[in-house]
C-alpha positions in Angstrom: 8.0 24.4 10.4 7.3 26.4 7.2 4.2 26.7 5.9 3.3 25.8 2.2 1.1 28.4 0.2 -0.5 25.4 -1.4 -4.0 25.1 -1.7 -4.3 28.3 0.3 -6.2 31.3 -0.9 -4.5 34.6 -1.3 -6.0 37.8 -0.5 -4.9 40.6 -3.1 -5.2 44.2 -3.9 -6.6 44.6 -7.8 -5.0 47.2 -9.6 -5.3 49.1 -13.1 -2.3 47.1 -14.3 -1.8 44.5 -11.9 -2.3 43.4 -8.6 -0.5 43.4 -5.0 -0.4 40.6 -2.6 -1.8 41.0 0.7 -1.9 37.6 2.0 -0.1 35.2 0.3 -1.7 32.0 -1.4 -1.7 30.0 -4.1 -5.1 30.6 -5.9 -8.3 33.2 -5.6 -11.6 32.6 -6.8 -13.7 33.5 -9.1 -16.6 36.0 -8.5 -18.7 34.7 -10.9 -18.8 31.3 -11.4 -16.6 30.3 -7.7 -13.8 28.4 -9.9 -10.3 28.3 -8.1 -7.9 30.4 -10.3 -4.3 29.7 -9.8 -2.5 33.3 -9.5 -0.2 32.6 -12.4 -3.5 32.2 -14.2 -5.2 35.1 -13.1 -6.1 37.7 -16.1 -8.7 39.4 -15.4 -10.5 41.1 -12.8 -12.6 44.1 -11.8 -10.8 47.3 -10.1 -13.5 49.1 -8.7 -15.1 46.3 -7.4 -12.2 44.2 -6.5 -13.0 40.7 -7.8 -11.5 38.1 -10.0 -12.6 36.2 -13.0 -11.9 32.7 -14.5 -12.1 34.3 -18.0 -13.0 37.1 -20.6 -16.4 35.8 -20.8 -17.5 35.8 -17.2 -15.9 39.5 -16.6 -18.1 40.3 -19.2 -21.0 38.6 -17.6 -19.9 40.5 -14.2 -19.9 43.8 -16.1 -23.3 43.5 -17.7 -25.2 42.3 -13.7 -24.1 45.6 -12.6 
């Protein structure tokens, strides 16, 4: 039997303009605030510390902690 990639979390590899899948799945989650982001969603994140946002304003909010 095949299994789905839904409601699974994926494991990727952030890069400067995009990022690689290393595990597949159907969402990560957020860094900040722990909301699910679907991948198709998925916008921003940090390279250097390899994390992903829900939006503009909590990468910001990431940024300015460090």
């Amino acid at each position: 039997m095949l299994m789905s990639n839904t409601d699974r979390p994926a494991r990727l590899h952030y890069m400067a303009n995009g990022f690689r899948v290393l595990q597949p799945g159907s969402h990560v989650t957020c860094a900040v605030s722990g909301a699910t982001i679907d991948l198709d969603d998925l916008r921003y994140w940090s390279v250097e510390r390899q994390e992903a946002y829900a939006d503009a304003s909590l990468a910001l909010e990431a940024e300015t902690r460090r």
